[in-house]
C-alpha positions in Angstrom: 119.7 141.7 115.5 118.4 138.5 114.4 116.7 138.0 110.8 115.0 134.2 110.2 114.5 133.2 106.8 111.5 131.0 106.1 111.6 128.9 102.5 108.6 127.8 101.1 107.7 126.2 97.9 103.7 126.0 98.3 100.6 127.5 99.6 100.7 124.8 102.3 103.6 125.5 103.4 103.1 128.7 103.8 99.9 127.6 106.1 102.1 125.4 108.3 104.8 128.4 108.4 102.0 131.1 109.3 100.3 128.5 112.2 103.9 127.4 114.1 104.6 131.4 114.0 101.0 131.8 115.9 101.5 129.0 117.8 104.9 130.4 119.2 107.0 127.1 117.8 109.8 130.2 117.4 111.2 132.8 119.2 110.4 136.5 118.3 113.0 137.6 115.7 114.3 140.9 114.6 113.5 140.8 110.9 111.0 138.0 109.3 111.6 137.1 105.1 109.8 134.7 103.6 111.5 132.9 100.6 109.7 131.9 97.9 110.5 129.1 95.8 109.1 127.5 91.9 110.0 124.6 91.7 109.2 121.5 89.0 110.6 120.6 85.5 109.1 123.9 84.2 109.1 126.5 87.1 108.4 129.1 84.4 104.8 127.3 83.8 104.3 127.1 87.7 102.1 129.8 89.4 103.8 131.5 91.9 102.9 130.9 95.7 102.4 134.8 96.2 99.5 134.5 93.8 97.1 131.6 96.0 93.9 132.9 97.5 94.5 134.4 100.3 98.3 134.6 100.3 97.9 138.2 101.4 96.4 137.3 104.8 99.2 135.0 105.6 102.1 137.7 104.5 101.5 140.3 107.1 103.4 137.1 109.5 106.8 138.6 107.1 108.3 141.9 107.2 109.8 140.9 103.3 108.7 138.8 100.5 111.7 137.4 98.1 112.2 134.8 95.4 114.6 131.9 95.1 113.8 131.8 91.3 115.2 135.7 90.3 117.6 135.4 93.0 119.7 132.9 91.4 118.2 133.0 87.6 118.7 131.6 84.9 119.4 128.8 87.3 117.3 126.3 87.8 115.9 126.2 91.4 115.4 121.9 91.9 118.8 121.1 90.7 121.1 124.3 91.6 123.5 124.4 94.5 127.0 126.5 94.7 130.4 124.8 94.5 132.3 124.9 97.9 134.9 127.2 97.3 131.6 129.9 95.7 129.4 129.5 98.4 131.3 132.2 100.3 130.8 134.7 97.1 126.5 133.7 97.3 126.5 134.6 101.0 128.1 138.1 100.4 125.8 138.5 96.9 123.0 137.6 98.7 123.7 139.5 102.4 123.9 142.1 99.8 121.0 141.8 97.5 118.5 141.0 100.1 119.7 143.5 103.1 120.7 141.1 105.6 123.9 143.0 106.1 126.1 141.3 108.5 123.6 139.9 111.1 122.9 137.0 112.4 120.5 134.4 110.3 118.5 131.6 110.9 117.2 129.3 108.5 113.7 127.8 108.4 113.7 125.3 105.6 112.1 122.0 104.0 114.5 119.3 102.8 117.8 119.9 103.7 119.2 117.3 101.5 117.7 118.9 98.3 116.5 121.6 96.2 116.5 125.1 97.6 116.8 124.2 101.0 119.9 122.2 100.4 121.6 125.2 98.4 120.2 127.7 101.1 122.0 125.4 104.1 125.2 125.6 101.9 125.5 129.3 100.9 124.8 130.4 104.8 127.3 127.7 106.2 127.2 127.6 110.3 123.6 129.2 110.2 121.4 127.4 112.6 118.4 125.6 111.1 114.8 124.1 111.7 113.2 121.9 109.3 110.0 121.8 108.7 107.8 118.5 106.8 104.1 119.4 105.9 103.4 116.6 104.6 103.9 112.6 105.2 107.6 112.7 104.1 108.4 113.4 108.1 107.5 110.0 108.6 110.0 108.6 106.1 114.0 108.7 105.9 115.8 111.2 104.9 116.4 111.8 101.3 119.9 110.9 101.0 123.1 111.4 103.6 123.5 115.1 103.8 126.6 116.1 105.2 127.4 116.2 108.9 128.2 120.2 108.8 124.7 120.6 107.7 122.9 117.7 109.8 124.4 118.6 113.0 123.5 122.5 112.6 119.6 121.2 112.6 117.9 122.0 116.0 114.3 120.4 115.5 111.5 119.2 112.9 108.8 121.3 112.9 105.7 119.1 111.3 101.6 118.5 111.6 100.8 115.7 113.6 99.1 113.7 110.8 99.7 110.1 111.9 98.7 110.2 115.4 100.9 108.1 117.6 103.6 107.6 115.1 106.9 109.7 115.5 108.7 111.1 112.7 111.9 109.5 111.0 113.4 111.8 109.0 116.5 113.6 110.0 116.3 110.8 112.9 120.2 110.2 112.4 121.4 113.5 113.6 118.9 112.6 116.5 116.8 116.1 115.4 113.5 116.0 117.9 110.3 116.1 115.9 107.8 119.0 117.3 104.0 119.3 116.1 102.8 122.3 115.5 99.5 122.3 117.4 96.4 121.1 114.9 94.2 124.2 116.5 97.0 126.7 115.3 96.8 125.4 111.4 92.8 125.3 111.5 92.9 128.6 112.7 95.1 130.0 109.9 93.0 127.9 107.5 89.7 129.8 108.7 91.1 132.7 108.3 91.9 132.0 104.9 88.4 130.6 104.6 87.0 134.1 105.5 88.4 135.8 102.6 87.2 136.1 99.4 87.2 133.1 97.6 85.2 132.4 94.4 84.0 129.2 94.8 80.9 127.2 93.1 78.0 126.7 94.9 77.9 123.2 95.5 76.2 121.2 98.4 77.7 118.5 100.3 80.0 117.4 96.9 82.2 114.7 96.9 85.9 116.5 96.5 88.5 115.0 93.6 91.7 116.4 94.5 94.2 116.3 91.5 98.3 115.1 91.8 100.3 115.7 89.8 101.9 112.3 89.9 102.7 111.7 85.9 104.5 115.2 85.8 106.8 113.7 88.7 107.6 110.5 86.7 105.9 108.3 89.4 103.5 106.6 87.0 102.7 107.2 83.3 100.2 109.6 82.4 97.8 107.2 80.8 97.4 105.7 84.3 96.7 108.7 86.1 94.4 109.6 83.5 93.0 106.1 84.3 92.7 107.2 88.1 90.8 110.4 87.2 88.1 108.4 86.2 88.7 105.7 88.7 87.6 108.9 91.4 84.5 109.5 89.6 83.5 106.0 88.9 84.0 105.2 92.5 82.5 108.1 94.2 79.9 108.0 92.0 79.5 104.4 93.2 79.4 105.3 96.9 75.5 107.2 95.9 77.6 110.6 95.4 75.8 112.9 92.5 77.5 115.9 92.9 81.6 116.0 92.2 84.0 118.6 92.5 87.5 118.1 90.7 90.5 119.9 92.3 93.2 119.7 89.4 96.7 120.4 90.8 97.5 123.8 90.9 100.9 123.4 90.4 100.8 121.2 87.3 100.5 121.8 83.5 97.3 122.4 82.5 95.2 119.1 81.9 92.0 118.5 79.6 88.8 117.0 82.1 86.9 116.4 79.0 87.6 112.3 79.4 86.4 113.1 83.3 83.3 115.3 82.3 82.2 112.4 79.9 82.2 109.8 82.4 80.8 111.9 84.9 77.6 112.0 82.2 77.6 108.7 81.5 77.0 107.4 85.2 74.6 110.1 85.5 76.5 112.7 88.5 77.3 116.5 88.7 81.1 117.1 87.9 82.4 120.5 88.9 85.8 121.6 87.8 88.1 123.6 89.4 89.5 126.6 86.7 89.9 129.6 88.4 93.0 131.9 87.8 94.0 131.3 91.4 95.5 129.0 93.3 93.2 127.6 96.3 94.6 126.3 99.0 93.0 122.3 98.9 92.1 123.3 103.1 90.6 126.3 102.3 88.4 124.2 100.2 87.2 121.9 103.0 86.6 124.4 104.9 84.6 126.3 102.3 82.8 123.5 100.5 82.6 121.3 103.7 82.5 117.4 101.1 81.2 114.8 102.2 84.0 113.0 100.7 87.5 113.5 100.1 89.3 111.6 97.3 92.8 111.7 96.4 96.0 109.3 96.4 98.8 110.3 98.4 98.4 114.0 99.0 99.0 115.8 102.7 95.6 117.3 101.9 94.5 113.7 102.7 95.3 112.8 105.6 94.8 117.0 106.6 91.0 116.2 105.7 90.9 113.1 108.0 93.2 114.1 111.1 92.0 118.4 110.8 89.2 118.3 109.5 87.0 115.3 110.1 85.9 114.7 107.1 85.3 111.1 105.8 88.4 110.2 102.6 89.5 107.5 100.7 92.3 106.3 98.9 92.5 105.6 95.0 95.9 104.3 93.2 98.2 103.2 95.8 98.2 99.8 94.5 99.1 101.1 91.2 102.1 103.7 93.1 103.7 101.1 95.2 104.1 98.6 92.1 105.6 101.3 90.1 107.7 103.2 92.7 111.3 102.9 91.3 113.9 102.9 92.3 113.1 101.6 96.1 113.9 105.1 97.6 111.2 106.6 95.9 110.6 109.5 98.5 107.4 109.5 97.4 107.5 105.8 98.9 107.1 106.9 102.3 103.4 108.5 101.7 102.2 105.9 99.6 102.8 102.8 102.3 101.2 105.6 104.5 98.1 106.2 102.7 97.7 102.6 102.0 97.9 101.4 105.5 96.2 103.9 107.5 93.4 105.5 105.2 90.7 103.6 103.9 90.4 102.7 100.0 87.8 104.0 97.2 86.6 100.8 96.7 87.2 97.2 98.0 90.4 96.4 95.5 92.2 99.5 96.6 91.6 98.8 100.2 95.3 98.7 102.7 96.1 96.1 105.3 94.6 97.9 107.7 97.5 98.3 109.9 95.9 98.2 113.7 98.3 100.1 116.5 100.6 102.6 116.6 103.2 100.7 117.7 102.9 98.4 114.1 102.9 101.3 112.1 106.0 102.7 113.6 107.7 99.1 113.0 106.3 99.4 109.3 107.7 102.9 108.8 110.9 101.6 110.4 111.2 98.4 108.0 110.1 100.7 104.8 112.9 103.6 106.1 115.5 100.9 106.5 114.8 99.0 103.0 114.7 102.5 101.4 117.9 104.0 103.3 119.8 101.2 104.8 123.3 103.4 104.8 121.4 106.5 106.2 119.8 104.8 108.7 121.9 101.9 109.6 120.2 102.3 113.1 116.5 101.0 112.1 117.9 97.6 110.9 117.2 95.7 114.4 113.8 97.6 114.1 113.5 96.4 110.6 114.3 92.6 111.5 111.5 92.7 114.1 108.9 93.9 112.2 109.8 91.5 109.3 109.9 88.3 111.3 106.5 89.2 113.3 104.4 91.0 110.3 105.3 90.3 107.1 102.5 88.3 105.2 100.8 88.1 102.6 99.0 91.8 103.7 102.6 93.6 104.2 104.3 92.2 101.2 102.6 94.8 99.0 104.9 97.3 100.6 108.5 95.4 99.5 110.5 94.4 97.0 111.7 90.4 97.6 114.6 91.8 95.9 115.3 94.5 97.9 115.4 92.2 101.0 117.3 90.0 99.7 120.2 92.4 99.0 119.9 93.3 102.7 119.8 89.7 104.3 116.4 90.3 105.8 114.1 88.2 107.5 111.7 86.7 104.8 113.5 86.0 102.3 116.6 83.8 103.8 115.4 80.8 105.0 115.6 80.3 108.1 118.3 77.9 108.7 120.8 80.0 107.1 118.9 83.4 109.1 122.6 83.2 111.4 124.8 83.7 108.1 122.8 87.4 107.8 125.5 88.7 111.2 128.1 86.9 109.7 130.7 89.6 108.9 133.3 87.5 107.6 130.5 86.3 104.7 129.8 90.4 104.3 133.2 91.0 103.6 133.2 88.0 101.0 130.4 89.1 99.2 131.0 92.6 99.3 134.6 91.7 97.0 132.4 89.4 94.8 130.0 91.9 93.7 133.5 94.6 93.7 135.1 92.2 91.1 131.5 91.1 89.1 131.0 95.1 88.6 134.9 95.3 87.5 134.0 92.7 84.9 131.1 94.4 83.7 
């Protein structure tokens, strides 16, 4: 007998889960569980994913439901993982607690390398796993080195083809194949999410604000994305839109639209907030309110709403994110160069480069991967030198740090007389004991 467990930490998730199941992405198991996770500074505060609209459509995929959070409380779920020598005594409490007796597992998980999904991989050691990435992330490295015992037990990344063309990078060092969960399998599960009751507002053909959550995550402060709110209704509302609806995260404390509302009646338009008890699903509400715009910044309802369901976004604030991305290997890097490159921008200031084939995206994700995780993925840095002596310009630059290449010795900013010194390893080695004894002296 064979019992897979899924981990999920949001209704999208779930979705993805739900359409790679339909699609047949896995063999037919004994035993199903879905494991669901709150994560965030204050899970407490967070609603739970069981509660979205329509959760209860996508559950009958699961023979059990569980939670992460009372399984290991008072723990908290983002930064909790068992010593080595305990994880032994988790698998037997939770084999125990959860029924799985002593039968074979499988994990199904998100981000091996942290979280949940990194303390799940450690309490079931030798467990085979699949990742899966629902949003842009696949496209980027992976978060940090996880170790080889864990890395090597990964079969496959399971992911929505969002970037067409491009292949995924993460988990890339283990050489894990990426596989797409067919884009007909998730619209599918979204309609039938759509079918249920949801208690939306009647509004025709509205532009649609969808909220991030992006001070709570310490990306920028929250006076600036307070200052992007309003940059979404100023600029919508400057594209001839008159009727807005405002998406607020679902999974963030509770913010006040009242600085929204009053620009929305100054400039004359219709601004709709979202409020409801539940938790919708952003694709369920494309597919119910059909907008004739999308807004957001960095999302994977984004780029959902462009490559799923053909509607017409734009991009506001990823000037602002890839400034203030710190340090470097930001994870949340990865989707902001994305959204920048490929999607188009609110208004003519936050427009990207406009990056043209497939084949120069890849070698943009490649030089961003390398310059993010140069010791993770050691293997992108000829990659990374090609794309930097063809393509960076004064349209790529926007996605580097000059310092950041520099400490790397890569094309751009070594001149190009000394560009042989860069292979040099004898020079490596001398400046790898400078900087030894400099931090010894510090």
């Amino acid at each position: 007998m064979t019992i897979r467990i899924f981990h999920a930490s949001s209704p999208g998730a779930v979705v993805l889960l739900a359409a790679a199941i339909d699609a047949g992405c896995f063999t037919e198991p004994d035993r199903r569980i879905l494991l669901l996770s709150r994560t965030g500074p204050a899970p407490e505060t967070v609603a739970d994913v069981s509660t979205s609209v329509g959760f209860e459509r996508l559950r009958t995929r699961f023979d059990a439901v569980l939670s992460w959070n009372d399984a290991i409380a008072p723990f908290h779920p983002d930064g909790w993982h068992p010593r080595a020598d305990d994880a032994p005594l988790w698998e037997r409490h939770f084999r125990r607690a959860w029924g799985l007796g002593e039968e074979e597992l499988e994990l199904v998980v998100d981000s091996p390398h942290a979280g949940p999904a990194r303390a799940l991989t450690q309490v079931f050691a030798g467990t085979p796993v699949d990742v899966y990435a629902e949003g842009p992330g696949a496209y980027g490295p992976t978060g940090e080195k996880i170790p080889p015992l864990t890395g090597t037990r990964v079969r496959r990344l399971l992911h929505p083809d969002l970037v067409a063309g491009v292949r995924p990078l993460l988990l890339g060092e283990y050489g894990v194949e990426p596989r797409t969960v067919p884009a007909e399998a998730i619209t599918k599960v979204v309609a039938e999410l759509a079918d249920g009751e949801v208690a939306l507002p009647a509004v025709e053909e509205p532009a649609l604000l969808l909220g991030q959550d992006l001070a709570g995550a310490g990306l920028i402060p929250a006076a600036d994305e307070a200052g992007l709110r309003l940059a979404m209704v100023r600029g919508a509302a400057a594209l001839g839109h008159t009727r807005l609806v405002y998406a607020p995260d679902p999974y963030a404390p509770w913010e006040n639209p009242a600085a929204m509302r009053a620009e929305a009646d100054r400039l004359g338009v219709e601004l709709t907030v979202l409020d409801g008890p539940l938790p919708v699903p952003a694709d369920v509400l494309m597919q119910r309110l059909r907008p004739a715009l999308v807004v957001g910044c960095t999302s994977a309802a984004l780029f959902g709403a462009a490559r799923f369901h053909g509607l017409p976004v734009a991009t506001v604030g990823t000037g602002l994110l890839l400034e203030c991305l710190a340090p470097y290997e930001n994870p949340e890097r990865t989707a902001t160069t994305l959204a920048d490159a490929v999607l188009p921008g609110l208004g003519d200031a936050e427009s990207g480069v406009g990056v043209g084939s497939a084949a120069e995206l890849d070698g943009l994700l490649a030089a961003v991967a390398f310059a993010m995780r140069p010791k993770v993925r050691s293997d992108l840095r000829p990659a990374a030198e090609r794309y930097f002596a063809a393509h960076l310009d004064s349209r790529t630059w926007r996605y580097f740090k000059r310092r950041r290449l520099a400490s790397l010795a890569l094309p751009g900013v070594v001149p190009a007389r000394l560009a042989f010194l860069r292979s040099n390893p004898a020079l490596r080695r001398v400046v790898r004991r400078a900087r030894a004894l400099r931090g010894g002296r510090d």
